[in-house]
LOBAGU-937728 format. One record per residue (C-alpha): x, y, z; residue in three letters; residue number from 1. Coordinates in steps of 0.5 Angstrom, whole numbers, plus 500, padded with zeros to 3 digits. Layout:
% LOBAGU-937728
{atom {X, Y, Z}, ALA, NUM};
...
% end
This chain:
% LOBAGU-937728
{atom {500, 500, 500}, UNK, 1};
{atom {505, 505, 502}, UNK, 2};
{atom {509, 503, 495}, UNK, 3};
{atom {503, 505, 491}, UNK, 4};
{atom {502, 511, 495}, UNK, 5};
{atom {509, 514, 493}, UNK, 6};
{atom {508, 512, 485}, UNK, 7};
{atom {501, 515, 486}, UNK, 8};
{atom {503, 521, 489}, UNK, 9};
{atom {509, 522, 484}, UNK, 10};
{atom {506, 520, 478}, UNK, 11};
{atom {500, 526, 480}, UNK, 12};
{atom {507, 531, 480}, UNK, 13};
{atom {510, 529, 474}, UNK, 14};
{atom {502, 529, 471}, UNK, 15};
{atom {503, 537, 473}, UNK, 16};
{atom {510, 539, 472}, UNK, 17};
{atom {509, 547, 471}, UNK, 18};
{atom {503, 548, 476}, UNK, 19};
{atom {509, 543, 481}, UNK, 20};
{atom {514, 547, 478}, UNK, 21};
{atom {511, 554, 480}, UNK, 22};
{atom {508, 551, 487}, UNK, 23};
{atom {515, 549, 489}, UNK, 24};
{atom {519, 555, 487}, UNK, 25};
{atom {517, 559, 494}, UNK, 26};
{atom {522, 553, 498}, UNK, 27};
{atom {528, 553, 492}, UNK, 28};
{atom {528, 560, 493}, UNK, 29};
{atom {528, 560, 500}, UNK, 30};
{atom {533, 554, 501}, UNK, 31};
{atom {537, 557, 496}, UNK, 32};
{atom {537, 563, 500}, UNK, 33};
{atom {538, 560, 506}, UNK, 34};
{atom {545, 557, 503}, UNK, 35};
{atom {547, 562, 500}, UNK, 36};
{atom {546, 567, 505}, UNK, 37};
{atom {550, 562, 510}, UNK, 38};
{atom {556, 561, 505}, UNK, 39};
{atom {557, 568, 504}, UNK, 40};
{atom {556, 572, 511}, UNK, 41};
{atom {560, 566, 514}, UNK, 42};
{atom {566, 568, 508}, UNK, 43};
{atom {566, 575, 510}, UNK, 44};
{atom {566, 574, 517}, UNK, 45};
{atom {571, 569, 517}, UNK, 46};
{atom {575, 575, 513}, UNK, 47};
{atom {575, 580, 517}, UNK, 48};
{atom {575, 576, 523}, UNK, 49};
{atom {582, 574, 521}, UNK, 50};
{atom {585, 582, 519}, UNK, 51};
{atom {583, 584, 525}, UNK, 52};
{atom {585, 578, 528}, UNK, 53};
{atom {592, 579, 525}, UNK, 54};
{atom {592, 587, 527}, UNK, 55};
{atom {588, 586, 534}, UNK, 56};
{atom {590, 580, 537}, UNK, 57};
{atom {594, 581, 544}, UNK, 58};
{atom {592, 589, 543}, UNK, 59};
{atom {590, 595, 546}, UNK, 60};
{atom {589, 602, 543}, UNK, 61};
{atom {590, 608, 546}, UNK, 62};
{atom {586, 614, 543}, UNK, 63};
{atom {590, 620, 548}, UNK, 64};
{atom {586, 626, 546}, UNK, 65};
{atom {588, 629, 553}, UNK, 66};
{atom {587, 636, 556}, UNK, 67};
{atom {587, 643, 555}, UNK, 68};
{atom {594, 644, 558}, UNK, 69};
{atom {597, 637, 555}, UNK, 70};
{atom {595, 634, 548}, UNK, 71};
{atom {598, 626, 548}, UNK, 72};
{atom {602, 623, 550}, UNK, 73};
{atom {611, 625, 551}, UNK, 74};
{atom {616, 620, 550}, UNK, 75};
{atom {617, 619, 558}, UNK, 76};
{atom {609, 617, 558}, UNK, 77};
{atom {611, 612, 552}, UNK, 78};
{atom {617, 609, 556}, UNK, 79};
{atom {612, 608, 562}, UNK, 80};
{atom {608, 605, 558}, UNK, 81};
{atom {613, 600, 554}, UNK, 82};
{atom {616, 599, 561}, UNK, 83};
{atom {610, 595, 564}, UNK, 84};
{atom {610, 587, 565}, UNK, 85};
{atom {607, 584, 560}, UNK, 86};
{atom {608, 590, 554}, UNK, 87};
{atom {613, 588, 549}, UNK, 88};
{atom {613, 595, 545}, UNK, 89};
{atom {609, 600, 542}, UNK, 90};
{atom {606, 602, 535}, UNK, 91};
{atom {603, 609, 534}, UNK, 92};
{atom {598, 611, 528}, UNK, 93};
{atom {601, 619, 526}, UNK, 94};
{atom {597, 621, 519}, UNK, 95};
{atom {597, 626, 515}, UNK, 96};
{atom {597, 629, 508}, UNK, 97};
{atom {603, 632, 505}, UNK, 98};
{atom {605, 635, 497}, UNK, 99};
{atom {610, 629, 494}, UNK, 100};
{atom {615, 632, 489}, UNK, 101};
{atom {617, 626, 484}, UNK, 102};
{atom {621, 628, 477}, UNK, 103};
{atom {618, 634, 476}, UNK, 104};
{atom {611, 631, 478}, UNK, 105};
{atom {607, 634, 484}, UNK, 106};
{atom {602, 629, 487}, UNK, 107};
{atom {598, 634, 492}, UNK, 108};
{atom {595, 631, 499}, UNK, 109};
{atom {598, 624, 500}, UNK, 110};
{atom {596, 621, 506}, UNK, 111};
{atom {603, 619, 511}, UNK, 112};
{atom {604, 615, 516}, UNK, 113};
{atom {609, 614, 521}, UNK, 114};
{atom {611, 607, 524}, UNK, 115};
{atom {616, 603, 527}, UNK, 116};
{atom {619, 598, 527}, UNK, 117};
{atom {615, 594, 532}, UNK, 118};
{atom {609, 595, 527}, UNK, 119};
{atom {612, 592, 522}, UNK, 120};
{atom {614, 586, 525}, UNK, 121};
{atom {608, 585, 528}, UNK, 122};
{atom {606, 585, 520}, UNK, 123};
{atom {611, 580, 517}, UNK, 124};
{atom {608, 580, 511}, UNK, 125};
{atom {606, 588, 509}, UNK, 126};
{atom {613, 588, 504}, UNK, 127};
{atom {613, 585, 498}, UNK, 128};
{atom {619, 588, 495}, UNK, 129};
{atom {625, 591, 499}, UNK, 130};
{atom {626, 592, 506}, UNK, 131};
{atom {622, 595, 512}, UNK, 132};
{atom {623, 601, 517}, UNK, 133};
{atom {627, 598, 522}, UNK, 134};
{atom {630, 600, 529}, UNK, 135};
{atom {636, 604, 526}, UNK, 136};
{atom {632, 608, 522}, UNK, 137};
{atom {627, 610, 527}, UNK, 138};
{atom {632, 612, 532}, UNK, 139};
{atom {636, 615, 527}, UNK, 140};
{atom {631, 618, 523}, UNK, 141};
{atom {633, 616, 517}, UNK, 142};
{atom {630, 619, 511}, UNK, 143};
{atom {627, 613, 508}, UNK, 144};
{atom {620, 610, 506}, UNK, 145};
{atom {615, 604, 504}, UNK, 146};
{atom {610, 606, 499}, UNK, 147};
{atom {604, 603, 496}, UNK, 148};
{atom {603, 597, 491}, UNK, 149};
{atom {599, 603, 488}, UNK, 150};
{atom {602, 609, 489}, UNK, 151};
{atom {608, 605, 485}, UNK, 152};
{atom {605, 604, 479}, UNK, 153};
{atom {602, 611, 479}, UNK, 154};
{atom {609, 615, 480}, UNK, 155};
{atom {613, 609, 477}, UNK, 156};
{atom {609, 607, 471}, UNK, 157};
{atom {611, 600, 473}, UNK, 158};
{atom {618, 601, 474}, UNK, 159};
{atom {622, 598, 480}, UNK, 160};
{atom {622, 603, 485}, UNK, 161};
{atom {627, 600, 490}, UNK, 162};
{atom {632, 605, 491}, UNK, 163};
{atom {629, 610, 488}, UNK, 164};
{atom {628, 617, 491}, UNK, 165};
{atom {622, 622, 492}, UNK, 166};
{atom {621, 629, 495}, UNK, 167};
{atom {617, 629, 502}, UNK, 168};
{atom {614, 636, 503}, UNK, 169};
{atom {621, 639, 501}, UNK, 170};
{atom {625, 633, 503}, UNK, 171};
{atom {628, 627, 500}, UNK, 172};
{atom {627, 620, 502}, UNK, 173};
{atom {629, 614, 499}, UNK, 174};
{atom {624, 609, 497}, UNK, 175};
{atom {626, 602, 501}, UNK, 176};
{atom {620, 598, 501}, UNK, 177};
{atom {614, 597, 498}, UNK, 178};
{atom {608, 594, 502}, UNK, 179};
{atom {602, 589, 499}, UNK, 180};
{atom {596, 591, 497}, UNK, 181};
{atom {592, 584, 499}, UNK, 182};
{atom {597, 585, 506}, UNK, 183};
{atom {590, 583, 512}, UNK, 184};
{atom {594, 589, 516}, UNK, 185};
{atom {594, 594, 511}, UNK, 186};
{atom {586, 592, 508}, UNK, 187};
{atom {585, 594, 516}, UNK, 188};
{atom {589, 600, 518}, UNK, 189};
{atom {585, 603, 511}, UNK, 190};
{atom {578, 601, 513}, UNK, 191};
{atom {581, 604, 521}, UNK, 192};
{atom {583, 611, 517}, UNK, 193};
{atom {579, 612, 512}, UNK, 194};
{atom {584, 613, 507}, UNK, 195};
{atom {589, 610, 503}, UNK, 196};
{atom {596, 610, 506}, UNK, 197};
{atom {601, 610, 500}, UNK, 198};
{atom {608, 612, 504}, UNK, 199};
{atom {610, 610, 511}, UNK, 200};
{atom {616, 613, 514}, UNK, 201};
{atom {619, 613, 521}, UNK, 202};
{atom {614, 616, 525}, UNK, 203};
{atom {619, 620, 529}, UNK, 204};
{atom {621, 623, 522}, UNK, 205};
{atom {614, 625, 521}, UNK, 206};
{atom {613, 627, 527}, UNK, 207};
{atom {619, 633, 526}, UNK, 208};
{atom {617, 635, 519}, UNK, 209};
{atom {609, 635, 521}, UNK, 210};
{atom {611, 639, 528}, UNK, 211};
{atom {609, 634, 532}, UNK, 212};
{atom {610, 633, 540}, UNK, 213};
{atom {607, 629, 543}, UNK, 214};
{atom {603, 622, 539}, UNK, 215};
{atom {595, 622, 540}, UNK, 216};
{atom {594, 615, 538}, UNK, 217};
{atom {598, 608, 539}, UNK, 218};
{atom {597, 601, 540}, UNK, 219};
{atom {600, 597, 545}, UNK, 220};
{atom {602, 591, 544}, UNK, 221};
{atom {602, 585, 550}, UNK, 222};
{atom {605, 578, 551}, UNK, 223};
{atom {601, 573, 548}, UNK, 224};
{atom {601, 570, 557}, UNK, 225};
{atom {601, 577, 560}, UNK, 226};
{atom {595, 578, 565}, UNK, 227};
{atom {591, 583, 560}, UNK, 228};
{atom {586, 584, 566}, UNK, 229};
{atom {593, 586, 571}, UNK, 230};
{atom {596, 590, 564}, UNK, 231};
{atom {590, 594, 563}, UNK, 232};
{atom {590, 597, 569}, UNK, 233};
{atom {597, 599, 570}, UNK, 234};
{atom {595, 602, 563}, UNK, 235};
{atom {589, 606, 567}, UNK, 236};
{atom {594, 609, 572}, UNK, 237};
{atom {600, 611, 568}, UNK, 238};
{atom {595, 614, 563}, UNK, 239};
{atom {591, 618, 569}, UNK, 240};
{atom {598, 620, 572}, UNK, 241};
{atom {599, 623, 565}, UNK, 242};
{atom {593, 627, 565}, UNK, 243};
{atom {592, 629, 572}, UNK, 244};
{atom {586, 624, 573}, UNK, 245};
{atom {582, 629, 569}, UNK, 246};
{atom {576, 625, 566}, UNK, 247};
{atom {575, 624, 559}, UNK, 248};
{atom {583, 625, 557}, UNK, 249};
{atom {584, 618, 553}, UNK, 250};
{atom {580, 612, 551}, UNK, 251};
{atom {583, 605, 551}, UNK, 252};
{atom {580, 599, 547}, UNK, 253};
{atom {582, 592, 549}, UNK, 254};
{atom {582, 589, 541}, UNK, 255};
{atom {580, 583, 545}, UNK, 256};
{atom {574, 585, 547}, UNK, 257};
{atom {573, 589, 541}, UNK, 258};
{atom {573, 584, 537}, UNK, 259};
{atom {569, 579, 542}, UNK, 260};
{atom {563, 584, 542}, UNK, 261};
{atom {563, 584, 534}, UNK, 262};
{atom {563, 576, 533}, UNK, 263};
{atom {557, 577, 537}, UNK, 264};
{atom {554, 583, 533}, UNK, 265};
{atom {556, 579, 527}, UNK, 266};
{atom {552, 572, 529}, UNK, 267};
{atom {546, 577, 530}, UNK, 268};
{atom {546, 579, 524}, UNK, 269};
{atom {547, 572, 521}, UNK, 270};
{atom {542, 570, 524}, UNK, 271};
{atom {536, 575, 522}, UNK, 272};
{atom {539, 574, 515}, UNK, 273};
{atom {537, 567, 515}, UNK, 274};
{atom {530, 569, 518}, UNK, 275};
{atom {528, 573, 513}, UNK, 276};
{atom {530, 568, 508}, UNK, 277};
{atom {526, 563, 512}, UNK, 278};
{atom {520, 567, 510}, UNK, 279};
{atom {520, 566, 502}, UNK, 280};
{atom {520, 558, 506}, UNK, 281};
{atom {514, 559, 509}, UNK, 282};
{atom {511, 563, 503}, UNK, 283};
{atom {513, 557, 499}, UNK, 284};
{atom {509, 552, 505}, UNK, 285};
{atom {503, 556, 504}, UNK, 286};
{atom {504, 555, 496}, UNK, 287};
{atom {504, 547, 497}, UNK, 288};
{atom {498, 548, 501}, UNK, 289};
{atom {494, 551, 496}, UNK, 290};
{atom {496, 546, 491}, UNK, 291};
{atom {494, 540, 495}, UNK, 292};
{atom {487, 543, 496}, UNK, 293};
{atom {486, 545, 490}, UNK, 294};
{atom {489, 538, 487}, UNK, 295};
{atom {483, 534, 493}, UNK, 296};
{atom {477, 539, 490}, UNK, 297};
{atom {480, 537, 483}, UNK, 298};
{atom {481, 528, 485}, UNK, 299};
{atom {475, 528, 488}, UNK, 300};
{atom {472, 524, 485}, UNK, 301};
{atom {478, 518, 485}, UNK, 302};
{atom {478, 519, 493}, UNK, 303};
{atom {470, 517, 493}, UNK, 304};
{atom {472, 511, 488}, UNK, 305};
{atom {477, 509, 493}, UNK, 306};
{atom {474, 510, 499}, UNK, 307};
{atom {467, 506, 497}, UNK, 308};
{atom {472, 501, 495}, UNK, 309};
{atom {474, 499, 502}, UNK, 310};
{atom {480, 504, 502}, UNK, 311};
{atom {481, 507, 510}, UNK, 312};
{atom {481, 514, 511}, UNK, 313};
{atom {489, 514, 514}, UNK, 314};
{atom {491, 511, 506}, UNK, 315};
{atom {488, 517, 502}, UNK, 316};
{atom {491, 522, 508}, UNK, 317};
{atom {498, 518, 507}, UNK, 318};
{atom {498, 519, 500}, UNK, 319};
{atom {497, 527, 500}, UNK, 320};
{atom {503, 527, 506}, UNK, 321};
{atom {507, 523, 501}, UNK, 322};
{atom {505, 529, 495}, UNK, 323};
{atom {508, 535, 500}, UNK, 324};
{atom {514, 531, 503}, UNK, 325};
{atom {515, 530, 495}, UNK, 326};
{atom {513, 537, 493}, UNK, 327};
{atom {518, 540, 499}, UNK, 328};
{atom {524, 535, 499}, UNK, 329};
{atom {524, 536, 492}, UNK, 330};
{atom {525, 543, 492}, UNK, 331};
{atom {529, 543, 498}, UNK, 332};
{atom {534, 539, 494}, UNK, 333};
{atom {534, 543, 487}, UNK, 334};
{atom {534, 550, 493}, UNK, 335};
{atom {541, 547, 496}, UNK, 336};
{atom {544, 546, 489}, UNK, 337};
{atom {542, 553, 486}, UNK, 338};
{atom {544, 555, 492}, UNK, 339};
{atom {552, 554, 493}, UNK, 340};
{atom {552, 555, 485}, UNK, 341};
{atom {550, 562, 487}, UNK, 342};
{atom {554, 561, 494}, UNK, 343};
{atom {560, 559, 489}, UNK, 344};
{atom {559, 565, 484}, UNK, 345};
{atom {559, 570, 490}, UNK, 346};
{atom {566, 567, 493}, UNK, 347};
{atom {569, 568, 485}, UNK, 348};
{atom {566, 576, 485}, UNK, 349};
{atom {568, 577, 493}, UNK, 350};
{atom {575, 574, 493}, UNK, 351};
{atom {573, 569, 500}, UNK, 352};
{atom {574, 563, 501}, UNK, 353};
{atom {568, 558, 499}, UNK, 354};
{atom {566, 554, 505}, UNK, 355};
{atom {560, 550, 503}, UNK, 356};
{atom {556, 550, 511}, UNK, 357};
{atom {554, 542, 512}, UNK, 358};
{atom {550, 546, 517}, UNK, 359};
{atom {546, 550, 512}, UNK, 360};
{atom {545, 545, 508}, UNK, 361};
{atom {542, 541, 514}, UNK, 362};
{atom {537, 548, 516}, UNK, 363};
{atom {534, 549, 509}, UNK, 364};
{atom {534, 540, 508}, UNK, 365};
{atom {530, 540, 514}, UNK, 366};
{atom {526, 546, 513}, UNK, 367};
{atom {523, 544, 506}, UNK, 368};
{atom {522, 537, 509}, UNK, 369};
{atom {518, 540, 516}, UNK, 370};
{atom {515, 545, 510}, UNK, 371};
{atom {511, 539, 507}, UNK, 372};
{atom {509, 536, 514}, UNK, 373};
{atom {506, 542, 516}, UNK, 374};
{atom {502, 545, 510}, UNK, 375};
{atom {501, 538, 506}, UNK, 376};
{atom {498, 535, 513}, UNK, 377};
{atom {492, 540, 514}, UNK, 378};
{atom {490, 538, 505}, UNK, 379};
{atom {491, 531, 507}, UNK, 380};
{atom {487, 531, 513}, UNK, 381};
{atom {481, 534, 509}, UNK, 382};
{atom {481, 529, 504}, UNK, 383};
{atom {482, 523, 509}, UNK, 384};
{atom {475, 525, 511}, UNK, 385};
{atom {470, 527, 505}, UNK, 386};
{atom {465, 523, 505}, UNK, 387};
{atom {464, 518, 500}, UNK, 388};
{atom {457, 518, 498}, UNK, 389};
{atom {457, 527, 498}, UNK, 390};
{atom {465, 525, 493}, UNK, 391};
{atom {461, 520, 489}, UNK, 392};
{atom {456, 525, 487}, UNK, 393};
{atom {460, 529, 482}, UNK, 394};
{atom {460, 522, 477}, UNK, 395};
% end
């Protein structure tokens, strides 16, 4: 009985192809969505985990805006700062823009940052050709810089720009290293600056050339097994005595915590994405719903047949079960297909990794199959209990 009830059943959807195409699209493009939407969001979370990953992980940033009578932070309260248990050195973040003079041409307002040498240990992979800025050049204020991938093709039209030479508002600087343009670290400090940085000197240059005295921004880097929370507080207190305990003087971001609170953020939102493509899963479970009423008005005859010919009421309800489970299931499965082929397509034009998710594969499965159960049993009940006599009169 049950085998006839499948044959049956899928003989019914094959009799109805473009009504059944048309009734399961709601679950293909709800699963689809679903998949895809997992793939996707989970790709580019996992990418930008990992820039800030690489740039934050064991970090805290100091923003030092001060007071009316000290503005950032000296060279003494830098000292104290590197000097703590647990730090093993300090990165500032000093910008600005400046002219750049290079074989008679002028590039105008070219974003500036000044480094040092632990930032770019910290940042292994930043140089793609030539050196980086090293502790010598820092503490000698050489006049040397790193410059962008893209800011080499724009003044150099594709030559090598290693040991080369450019003006720096007025100074010349010789050219020692060129950074990556897919480097993690620089896609981050991009989106952190809002703008494109195409040259890196030694911060203390910078902080010469610019008139700079005392650094606003940094970033204090600790030791993988440093005590974080003992850390943040002899932080606290050196920053207090450098600005008299005057409220609002800096602000310190554990990058840690940062990070902490925005993989929650990120599964949020993940997780509303999915339940809006959830909907277009009900709105498909309604469509089902429709068509196996319709089909029990159209079979109404057959089921009185069935009925006056010993048939129980459990096998007619059994078979129009088995027609939304088949309804859904197939389009669960054609969903699943067109959703990581869309999943793949958007890994391609993105650049993320493809990470098919068998979790979202499972969730849109099992959700056109829990679609077929819930919609098709209120059609399958209904024809289950027609009358035979009131079902035959139609002959």
């Amino acid at each position: 009985m049950f085998r006839e009830s499948i044959i049956m059943s899928w003989k019914n959807i094959i009799h109805n192809k473009m009504r059944s195409f048309l009734t399961i699209l709601g679950i293909v493009i709800g699963v689809a969505a679903i998949i895809a939407l997992i793939t996707i969001v989970q790709g580019v979370i996992d990418k930008v985990n990992e820039q800030f990953d690489n740039l934050g992980a064991n970090t805290l940033m100091v923003q030092a805006t001060g007071t009316p009578l000290k503005s950032g932070l000296s060279e003494e309260d830098i000292e104290q700062l590197t000097n703590i248990d647990g730090i093993t050195g300090m990165g500032p973040n000093i910008s600005t823009k400046m002219d750049i003079w290079n074989d008679g041409i002028i590039e105008e307002d070219v974003t500036i940052q000044g480094k040092n040498d632990v930032y770019f240990k910290k940042n292994a992979g930043l140089i793609v050709k030539g050196r980086r800025i090293n502790v010598l050049d820092i503490e000698n204020k050489n006049k040397v810089c790193v410059i962008s991938t893209d800011f080499e093709k724009e003044l150099f039209l594709g030559e090598d720009s290693v040991g080369k030479r450019l003006d720096i508002n007025g100074v010349e600087y010789k050219i020692i290293g060129v950074q990556g343009e897919s480097d993690d670290a620089v896609a981050v400090t991009a989106m952190l600056s809002a703008d494109e940085v195409s040259i890196m000197v030694p911060y203390t240059n910078l902080m010469s050339i610019a008139g700079i005295k005392n650094i606003v921004s940094l970033e204090l880097y600790m030791k993988a097994s440093a005590d974080k929370q003992a850390v943040t507080s002899s932080v606290k207190n050196i920053l207090n005595a450098a600005f008299n305990y005057k409220d609002d003087s800096y602000t310190l971001i554990e990058m840690d915590s940062l990070l902490d609170v925005m993989k929650t953020t990120q599964n949020m939102m993940k997780g509303m994405l999915v339940g809006i493509a959830s909907i277009s899963l009900i709105v498909g479970g309604i469509g089902i719903m429709n068509m196996m009423l319709i089909s029990v008005t159209e079979r109404t005859t057959e089921i009185g047949l069935r009925k006056a010919l010993g048939a129980e009421p459990k096998s007619i309800q059994l078979q129009f079960m088995i027609e939304a489970i088949f309804l859904s299931v197939l389009g669960g499965i054609i969903g699943i297909i067109l959703g990581a082929l869309i999943s793949f397509a958007a890994s391609l034009a993105i650049g993320i990794e493809l990470l098919l998710s068998p979790s979202a594969v499972a969730l849109g499965f099992g959700f056109s199959a829990a679609v077929g159960i819930i919609f098709g049993s209120a059609p399958a009940r209904k024809a289950s209990r027609l009358n035979p006599i009131d079902a035959l009169r139609s002959i």
